[in-house]
Chimera marker file (.cmm) of the C-alpha trace (Angstrom):
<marker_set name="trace">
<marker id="1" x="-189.997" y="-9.452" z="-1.402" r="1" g="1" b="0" radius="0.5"/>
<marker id="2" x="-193.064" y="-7.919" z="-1.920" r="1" g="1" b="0" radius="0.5"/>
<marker id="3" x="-193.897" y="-4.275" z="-0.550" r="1" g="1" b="0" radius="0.5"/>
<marker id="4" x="-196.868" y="-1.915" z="-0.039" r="1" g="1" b="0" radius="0.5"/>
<marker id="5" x="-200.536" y="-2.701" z="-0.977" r="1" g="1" b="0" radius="0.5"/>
<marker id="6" x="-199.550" y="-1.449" z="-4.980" r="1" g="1" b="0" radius="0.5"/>
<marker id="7" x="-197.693" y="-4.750" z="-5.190" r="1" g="1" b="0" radius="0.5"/>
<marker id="8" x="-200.364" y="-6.454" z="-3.228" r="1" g="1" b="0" radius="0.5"/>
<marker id="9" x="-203.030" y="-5.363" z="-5.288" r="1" g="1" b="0" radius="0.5"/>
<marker id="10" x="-201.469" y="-6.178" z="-8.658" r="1" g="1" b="0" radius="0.5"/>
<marker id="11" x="-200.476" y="-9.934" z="-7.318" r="1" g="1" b="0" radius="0.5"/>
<marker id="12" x="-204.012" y="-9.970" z="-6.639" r="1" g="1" b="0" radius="0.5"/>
<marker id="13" x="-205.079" y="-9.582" z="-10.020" r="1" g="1" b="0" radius="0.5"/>
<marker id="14" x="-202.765" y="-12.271" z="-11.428" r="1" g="1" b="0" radius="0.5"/>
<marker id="15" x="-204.875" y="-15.273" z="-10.628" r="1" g="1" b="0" radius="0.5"/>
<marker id="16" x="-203.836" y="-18.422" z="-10.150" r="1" g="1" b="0" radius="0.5"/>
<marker id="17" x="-200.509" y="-17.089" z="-10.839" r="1" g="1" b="0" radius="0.5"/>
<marker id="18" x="-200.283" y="-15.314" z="-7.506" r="1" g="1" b="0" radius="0.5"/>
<marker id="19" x="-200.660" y="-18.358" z="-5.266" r="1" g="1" b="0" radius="0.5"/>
<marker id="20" x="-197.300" y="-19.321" z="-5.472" r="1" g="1" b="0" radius="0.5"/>
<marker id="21" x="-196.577" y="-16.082" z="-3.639" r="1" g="1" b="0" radius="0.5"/>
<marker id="22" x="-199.028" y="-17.287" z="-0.631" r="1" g="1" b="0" radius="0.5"/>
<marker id="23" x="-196.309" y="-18.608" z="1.719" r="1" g="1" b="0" radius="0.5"/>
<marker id="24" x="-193.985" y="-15.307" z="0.968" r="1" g="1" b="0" radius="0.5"/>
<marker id="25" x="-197.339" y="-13.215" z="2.031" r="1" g="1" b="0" radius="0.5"/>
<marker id="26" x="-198.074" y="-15.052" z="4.894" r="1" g="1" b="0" radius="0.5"/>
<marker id="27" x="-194.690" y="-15.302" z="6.524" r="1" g="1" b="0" radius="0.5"/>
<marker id="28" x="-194.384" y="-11.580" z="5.724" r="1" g="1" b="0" radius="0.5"/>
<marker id="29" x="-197.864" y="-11.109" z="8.039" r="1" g="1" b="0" radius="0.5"/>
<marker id="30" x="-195.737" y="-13.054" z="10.863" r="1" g="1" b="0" radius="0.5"/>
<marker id="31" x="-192.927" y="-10.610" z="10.735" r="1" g="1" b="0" radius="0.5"/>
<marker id="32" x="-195.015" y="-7.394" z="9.980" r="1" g="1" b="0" radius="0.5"/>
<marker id="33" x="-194.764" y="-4.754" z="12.973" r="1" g="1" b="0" radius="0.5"/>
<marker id="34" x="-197.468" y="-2.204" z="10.929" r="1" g="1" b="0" radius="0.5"/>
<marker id="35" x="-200.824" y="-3.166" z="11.055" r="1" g="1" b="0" radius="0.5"/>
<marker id="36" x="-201.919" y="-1.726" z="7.932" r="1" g="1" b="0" radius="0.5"/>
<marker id="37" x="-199.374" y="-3.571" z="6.335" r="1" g="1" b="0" radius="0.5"/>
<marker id="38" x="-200.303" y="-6.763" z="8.031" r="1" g="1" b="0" radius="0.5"/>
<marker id="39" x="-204.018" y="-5.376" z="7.019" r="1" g="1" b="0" radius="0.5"/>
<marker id="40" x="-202.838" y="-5.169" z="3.297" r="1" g="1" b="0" radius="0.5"/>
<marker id="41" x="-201.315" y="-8.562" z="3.521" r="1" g="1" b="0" radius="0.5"/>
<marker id="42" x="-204.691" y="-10.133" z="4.738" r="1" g="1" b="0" radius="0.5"/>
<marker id="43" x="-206.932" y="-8.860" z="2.054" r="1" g="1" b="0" radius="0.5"/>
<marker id="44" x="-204.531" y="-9.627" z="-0.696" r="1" g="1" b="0" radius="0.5"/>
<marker id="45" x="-204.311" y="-13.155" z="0.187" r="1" g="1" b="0" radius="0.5"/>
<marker id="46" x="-208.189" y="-13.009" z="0.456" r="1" g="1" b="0" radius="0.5"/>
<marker id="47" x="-208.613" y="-11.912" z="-3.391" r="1" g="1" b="0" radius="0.5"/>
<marker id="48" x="-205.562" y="-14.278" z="-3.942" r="1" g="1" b="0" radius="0.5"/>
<marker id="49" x="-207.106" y="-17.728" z="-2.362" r="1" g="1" b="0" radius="0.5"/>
<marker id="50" x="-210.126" y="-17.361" z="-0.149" r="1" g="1" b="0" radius="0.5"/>
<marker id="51" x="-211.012" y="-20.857" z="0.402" r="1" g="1" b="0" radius="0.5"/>
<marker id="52" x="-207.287" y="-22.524" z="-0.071" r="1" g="1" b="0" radius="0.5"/>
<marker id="53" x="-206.236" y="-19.707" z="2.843" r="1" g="1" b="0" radius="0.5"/>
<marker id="54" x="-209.067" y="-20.511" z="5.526" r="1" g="1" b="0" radius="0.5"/>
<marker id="55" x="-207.487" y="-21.491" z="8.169" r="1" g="1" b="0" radius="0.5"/>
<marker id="56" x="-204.793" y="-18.535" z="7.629" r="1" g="1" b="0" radius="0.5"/>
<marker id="57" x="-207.723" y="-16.081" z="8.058" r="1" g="1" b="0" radius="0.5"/>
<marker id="58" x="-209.670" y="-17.634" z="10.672" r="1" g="1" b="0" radius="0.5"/>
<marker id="59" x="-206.225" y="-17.463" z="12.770" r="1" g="1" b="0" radius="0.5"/>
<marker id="60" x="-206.155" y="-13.587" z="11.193" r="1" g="1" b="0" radius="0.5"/>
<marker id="61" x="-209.626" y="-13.082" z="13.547" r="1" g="1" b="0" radius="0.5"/>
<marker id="62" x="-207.416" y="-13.217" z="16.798" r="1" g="1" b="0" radius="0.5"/>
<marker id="63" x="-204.985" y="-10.934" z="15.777" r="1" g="1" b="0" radius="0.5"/>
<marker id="64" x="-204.855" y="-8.077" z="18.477" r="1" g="1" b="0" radius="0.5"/>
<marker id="65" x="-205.604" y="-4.886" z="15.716" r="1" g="1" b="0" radius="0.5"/>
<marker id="66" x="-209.043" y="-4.608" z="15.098" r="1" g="1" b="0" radius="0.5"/>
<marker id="67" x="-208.323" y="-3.380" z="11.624" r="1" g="1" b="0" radius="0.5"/>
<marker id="68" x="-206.590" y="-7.119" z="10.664" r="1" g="1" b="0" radius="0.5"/>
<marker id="69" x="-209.409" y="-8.357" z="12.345" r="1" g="1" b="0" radius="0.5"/>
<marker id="70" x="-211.780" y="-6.539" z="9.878" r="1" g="1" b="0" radius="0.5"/>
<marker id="71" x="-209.684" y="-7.216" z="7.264" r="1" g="1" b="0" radius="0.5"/>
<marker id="72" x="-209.668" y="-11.224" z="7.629" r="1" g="1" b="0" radius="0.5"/>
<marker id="73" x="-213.904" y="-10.992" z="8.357" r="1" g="1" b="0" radius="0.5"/>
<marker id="74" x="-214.019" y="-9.087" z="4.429" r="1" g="1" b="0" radius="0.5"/>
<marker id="75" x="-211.589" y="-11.676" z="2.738" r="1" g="1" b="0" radius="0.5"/>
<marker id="76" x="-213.952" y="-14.729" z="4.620" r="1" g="1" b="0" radius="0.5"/>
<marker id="77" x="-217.169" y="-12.851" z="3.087" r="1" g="1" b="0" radius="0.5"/>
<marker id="78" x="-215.956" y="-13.064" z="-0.097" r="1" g="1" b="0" radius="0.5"/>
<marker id="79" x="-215.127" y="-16.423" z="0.327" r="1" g="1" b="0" radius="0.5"/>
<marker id="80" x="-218.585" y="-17.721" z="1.465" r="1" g="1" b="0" radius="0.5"/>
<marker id="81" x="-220.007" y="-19.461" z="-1.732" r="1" g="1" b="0" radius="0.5"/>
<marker id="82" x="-216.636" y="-21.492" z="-2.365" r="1" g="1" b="0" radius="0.5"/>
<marker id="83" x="-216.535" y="-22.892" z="0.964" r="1" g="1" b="0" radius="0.5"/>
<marker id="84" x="-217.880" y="-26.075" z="1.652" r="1" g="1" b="0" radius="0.5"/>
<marker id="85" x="-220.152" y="-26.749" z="4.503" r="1" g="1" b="0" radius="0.5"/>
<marker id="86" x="-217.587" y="-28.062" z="6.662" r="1" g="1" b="0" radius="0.5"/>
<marker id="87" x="-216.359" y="-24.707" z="6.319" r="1" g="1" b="0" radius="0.5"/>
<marker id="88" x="-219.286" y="-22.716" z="6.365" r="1" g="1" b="0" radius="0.5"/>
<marker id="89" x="-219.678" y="-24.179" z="9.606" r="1" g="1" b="0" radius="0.5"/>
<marker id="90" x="-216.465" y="-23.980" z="11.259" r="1" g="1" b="0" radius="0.5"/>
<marker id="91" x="-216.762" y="-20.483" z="10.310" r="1" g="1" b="0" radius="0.5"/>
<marker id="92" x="-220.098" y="-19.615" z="11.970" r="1" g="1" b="0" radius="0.5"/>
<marker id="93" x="-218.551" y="-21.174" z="15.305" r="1" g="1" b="0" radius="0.5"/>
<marker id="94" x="-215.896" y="-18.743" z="14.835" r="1" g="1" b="0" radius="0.5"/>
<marker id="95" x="-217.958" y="-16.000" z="14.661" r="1" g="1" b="0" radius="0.5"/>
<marker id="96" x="-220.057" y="-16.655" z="17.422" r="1" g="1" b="0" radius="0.5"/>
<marker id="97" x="-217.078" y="-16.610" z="19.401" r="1" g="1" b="0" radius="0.5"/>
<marker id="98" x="-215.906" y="-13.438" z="17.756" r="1" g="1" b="0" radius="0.5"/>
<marker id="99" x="-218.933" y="-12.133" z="18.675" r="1" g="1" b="0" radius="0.5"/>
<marker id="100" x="-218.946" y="-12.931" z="22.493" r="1" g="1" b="0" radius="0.5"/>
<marker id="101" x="-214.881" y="-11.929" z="22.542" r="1" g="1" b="0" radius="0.5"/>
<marker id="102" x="-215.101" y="-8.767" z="20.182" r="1" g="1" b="0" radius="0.5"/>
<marker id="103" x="-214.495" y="-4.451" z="21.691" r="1" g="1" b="0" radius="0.5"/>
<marker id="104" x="-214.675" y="-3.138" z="18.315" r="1" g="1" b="0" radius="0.5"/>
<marker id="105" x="-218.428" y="-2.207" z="16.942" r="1" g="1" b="0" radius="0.5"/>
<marker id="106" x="-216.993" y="-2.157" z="13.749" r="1" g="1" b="0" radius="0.5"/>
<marker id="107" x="-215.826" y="-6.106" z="13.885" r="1" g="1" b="0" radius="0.5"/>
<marker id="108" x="-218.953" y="-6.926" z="15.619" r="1" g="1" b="0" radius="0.5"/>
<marker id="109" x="-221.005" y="-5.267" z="12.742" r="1" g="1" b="0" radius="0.5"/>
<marker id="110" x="-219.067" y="-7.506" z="10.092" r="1" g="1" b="0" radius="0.5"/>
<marker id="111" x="-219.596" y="-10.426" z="12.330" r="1" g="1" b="0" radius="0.5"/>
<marker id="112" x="-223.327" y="-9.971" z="12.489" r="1" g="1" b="0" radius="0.5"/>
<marker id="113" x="-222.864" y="-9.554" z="8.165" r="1" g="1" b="0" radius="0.5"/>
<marker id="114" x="-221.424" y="-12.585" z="7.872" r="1" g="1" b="0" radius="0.5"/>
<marker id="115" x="-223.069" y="-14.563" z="10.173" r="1" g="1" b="0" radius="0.5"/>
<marker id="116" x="-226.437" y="-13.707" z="8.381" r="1" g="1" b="0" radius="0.5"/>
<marker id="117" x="-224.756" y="-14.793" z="5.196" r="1" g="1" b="0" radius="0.5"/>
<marker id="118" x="-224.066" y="-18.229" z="6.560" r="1" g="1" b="0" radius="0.5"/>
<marker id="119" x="-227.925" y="-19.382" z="6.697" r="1" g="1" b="0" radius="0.5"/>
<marker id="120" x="-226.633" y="-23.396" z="5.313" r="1" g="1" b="0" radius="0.5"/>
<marker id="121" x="-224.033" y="-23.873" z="8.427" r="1" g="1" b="0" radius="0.5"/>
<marker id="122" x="-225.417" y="-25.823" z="11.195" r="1" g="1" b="0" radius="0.5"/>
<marker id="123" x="-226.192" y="-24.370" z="14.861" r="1" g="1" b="0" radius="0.5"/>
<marker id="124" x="-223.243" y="-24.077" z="16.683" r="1" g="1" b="0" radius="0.5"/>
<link id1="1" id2="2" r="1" g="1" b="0" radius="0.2"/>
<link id1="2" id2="3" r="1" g="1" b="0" radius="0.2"/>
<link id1="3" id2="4" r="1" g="1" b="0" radius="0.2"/>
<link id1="4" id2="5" r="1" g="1" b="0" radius="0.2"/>
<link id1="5" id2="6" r="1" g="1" b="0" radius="0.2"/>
<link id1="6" id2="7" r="1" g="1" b="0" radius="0.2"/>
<link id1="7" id2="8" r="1" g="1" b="0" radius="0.2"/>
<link id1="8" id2="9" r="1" g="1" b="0" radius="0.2"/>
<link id1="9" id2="10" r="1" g="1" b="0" radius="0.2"/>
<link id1="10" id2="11" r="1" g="1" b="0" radius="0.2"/>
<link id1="11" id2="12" r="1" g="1" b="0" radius="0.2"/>
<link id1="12" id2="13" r="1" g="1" b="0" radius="0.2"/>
<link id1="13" id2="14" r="1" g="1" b="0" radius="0.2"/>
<link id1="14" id2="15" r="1" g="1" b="0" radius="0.2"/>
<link id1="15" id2="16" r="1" g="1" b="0" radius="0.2"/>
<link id1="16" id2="17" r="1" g="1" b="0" radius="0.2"/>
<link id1="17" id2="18" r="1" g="1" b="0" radius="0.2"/>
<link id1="18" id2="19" r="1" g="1" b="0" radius="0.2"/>
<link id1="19" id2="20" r="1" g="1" b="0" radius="0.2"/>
<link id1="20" id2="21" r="1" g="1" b="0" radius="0.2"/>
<link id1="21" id2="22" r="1" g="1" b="0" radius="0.2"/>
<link id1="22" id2="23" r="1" g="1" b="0" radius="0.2"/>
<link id1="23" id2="24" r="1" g="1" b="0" radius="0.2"/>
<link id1="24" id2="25" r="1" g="1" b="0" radius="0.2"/>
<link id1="25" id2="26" r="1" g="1" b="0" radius="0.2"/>
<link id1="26" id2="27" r="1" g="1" b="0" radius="0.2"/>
<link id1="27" id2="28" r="1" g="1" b="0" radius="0.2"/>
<link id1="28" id2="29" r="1" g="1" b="0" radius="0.2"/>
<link id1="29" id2="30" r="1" g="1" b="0" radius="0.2"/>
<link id1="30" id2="31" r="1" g="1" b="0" radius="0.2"/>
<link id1="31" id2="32" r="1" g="1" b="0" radius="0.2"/>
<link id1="32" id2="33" r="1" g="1" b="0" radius="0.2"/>
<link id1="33" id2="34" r="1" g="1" b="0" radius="0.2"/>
<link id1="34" id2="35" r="1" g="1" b="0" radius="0.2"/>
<link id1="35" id2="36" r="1" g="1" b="0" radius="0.2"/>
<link id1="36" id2="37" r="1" g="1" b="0" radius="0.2"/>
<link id1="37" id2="38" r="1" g="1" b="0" radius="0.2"/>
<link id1="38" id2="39" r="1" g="1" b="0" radius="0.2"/>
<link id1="39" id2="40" r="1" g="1" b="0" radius="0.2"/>
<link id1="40" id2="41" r="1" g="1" b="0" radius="0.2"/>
<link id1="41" id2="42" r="1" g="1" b="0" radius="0.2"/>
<link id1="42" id2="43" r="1" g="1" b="0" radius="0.2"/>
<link id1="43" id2="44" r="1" g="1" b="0" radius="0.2"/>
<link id1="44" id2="45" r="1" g="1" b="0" radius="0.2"/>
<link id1="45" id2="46" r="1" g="1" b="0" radius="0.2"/>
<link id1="46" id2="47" r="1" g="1" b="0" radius="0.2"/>
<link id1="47" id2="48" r="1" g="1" b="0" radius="0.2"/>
<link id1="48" id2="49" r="1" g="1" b="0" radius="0.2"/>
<link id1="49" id2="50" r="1" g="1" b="0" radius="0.2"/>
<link id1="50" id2="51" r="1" g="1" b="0" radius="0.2"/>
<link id1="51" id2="52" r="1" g="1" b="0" radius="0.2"/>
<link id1="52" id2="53" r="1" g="1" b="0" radius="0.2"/>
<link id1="53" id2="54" r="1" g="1" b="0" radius="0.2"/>
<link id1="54" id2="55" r="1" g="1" b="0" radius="0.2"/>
<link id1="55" id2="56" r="1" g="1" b="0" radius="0.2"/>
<link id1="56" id2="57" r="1" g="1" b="0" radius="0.2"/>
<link id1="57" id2="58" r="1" g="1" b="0" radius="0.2"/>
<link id1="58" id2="59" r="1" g="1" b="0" radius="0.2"/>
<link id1="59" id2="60" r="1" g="1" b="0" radius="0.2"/>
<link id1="60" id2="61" r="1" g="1" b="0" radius="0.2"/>
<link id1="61" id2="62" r="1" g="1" b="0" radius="0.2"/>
<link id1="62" id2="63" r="1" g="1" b="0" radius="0.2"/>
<link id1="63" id2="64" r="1" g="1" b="0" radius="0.2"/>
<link id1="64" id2="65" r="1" g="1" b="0" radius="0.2"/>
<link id1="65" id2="66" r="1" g="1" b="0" radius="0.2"/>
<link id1="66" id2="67" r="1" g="1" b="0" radius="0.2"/>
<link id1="67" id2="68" r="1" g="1" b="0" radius="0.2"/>
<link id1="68" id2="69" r="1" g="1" b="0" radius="0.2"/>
<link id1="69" id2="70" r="1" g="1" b="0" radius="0.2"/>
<link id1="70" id2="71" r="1" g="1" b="0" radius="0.2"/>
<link id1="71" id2="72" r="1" g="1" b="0" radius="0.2"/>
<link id1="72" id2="73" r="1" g="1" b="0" radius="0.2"/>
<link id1="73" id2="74" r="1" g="1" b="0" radius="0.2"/>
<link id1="74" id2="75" r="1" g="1" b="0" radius="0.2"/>
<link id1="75" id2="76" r="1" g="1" b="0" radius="0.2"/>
<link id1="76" id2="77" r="1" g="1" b="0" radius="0.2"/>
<link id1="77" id2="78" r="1" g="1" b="0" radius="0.2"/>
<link id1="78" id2="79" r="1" g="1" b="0" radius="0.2"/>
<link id1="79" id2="80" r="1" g="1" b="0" radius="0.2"/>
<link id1="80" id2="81" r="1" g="1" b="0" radius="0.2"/>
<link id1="81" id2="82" r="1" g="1" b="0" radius="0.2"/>
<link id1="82" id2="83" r="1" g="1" b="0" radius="0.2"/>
<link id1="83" id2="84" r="1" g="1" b="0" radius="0.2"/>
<link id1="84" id2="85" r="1" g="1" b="0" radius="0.2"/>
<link id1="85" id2="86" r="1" g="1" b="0" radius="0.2"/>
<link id1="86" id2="87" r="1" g="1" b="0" radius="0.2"/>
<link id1="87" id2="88" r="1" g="1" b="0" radius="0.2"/>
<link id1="88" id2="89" r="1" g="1" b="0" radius="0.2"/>
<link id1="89" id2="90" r="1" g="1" b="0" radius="0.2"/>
<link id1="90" id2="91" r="1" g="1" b="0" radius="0.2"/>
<link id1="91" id2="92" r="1" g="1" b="0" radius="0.2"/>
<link id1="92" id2="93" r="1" g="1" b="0" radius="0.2"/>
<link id1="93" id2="94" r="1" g="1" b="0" radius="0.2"/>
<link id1="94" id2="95" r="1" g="1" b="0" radius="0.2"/>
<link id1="95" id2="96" r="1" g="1" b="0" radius="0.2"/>
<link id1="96" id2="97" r="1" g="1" b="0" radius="0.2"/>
<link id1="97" id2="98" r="1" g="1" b="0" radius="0.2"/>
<link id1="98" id2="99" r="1" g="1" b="0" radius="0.2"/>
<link id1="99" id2="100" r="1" g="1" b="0" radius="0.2"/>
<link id1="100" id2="101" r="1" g="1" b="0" radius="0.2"/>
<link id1="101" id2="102" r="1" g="1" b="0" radius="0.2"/>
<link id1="102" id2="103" r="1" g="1" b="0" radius="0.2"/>
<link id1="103" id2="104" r="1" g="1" b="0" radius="0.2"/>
<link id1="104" id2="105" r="1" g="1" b="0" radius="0.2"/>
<link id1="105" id2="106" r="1" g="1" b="0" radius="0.2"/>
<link id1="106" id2="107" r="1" g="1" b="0" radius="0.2"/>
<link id1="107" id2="108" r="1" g="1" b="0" radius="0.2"/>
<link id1="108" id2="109" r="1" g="1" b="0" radius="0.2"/>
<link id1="109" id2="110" r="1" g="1" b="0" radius="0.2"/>
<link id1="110" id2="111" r="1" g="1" b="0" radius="0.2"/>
<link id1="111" id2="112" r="1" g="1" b="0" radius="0.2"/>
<link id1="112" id2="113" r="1" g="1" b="0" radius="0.2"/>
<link id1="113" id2="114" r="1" g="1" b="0" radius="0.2"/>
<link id1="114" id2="115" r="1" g="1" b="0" radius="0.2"/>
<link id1="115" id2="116" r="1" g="1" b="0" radius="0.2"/>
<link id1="116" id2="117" r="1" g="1" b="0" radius="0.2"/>
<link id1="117" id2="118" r="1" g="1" b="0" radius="0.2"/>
<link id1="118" id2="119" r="1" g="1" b="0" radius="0.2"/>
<link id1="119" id2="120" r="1" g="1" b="0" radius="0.2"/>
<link id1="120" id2="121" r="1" g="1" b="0" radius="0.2"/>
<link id1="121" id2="122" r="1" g="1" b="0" radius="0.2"/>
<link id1="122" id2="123" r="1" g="1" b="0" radius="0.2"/>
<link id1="123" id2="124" r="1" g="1" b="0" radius="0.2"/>
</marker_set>
């Protein structure tokens, strides 16, 4: 098992190498209690697989701690120029939603960053 953001952080930086650690990370996320753990979790599978883990960090933006929340919105920004349009614009629906759902200014900030870096997805 893998513990703490040190271990996240170096699985990070193995590459391709660290993806067959994906379903280990994300079933840890499910059983997580600590939200900076399950915060951790999120933005090491973001520098681990961005586009393979979309739909893992789209789910991350309804997670009730704001701080996951933030945490999914950075690993999708630095996801933006793998992600194919299909994407790009499931993604902007997303956010508007975030948008209309979100308490935290902080999320809603991100949102607002992403969504102007998403100028290729179609109107929602």
């Amino acid at each position: 098992m893998i513990t703490g953001f040190g271990g996240f952080l170096v699985l990070s930086q193995r590459g391709d190498e660290a993806k067959r650690f994906l379903p280990e990370l994300q079933n840890s996320f499910v059983t997580a209690d600590d939200v900076y753990f399950k915060a951790s979790i999120v933005q090491a599978i973001g520098y681990i697989s961005g586009r393979e883990s979309f739909a893992f960090l789209i789910r991350c933006l309804e997670d009730r701690s704001f701080l996951v929340r933030l945490a999914a919105l950075r690993a999708l920004a630095g996801t933006l120029s793998e992600l194919p349009l299909e994407q790009r614009t499931e993604l902007k629906k997303k956010l508007e939603q975030v948008m209309l759902e979100e308490n935290s200014a902080t999320v809603r900030e991100q949102v607002l960053l992403l969504l102007r870096s998403l100028p290729q997805a179609k109107p929602g």
